[in-house]
C-alpha positions as CSV (number, residue, x, y, z in Angstrom):
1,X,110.3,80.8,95.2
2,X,110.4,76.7,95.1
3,X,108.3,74.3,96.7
4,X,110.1,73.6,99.8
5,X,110.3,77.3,101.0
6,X,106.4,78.0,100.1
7,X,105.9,75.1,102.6
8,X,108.0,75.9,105.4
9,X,106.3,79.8,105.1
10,X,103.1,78.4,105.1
11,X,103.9,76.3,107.8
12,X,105.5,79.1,110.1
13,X,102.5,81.2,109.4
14,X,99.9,78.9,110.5
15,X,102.0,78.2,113.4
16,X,101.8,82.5,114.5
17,X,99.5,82.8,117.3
18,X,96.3,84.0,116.8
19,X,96.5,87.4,118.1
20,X,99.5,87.7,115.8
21,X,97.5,86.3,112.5
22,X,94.8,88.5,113.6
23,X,96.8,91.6,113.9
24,X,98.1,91.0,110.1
25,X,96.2,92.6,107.0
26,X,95.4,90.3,104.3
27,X,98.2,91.9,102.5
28,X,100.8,91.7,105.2
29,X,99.7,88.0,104.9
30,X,100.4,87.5,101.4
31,X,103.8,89.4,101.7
32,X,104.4,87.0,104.5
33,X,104.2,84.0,102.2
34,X,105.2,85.2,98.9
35,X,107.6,88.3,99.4
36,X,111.3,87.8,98.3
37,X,111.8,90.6,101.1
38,X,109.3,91.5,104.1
39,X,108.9,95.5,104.6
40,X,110.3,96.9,107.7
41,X,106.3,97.2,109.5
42,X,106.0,93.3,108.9
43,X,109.1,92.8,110.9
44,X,108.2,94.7,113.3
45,X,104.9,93.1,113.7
46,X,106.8,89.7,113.9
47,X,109.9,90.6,115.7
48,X,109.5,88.2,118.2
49,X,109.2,84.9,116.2
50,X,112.1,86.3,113.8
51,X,115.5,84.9,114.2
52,X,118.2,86.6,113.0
53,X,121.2,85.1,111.3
């Protein structure tokens, strides 16, 4: 993963609202920032804030 895209994940993560980053386990965090692909219970968590293309 370069650069740019570790910054714009970090970015969207610490723009999650709390309940949200609360809800998340440290793992589901790091798949969140580092994961080529998410697993289908960390989309579901974030569903909302996902758009699809």
């Amino acid at each position: 993963m370069d650069k740019k895209t570790q910054k714009e994940r970090q970015k969207a993560f610490e723009s999650l609202p709390p309940a949200i980053l609360e809800c998340l386990s440290p793992e589901e965090k790091q798949l969140f920032l580092t994961a080529d692909q998410w697993p289908e219970e960390l989309f579901q968590k974030l569903n909302e804030f996902i758009i699809k293309e």
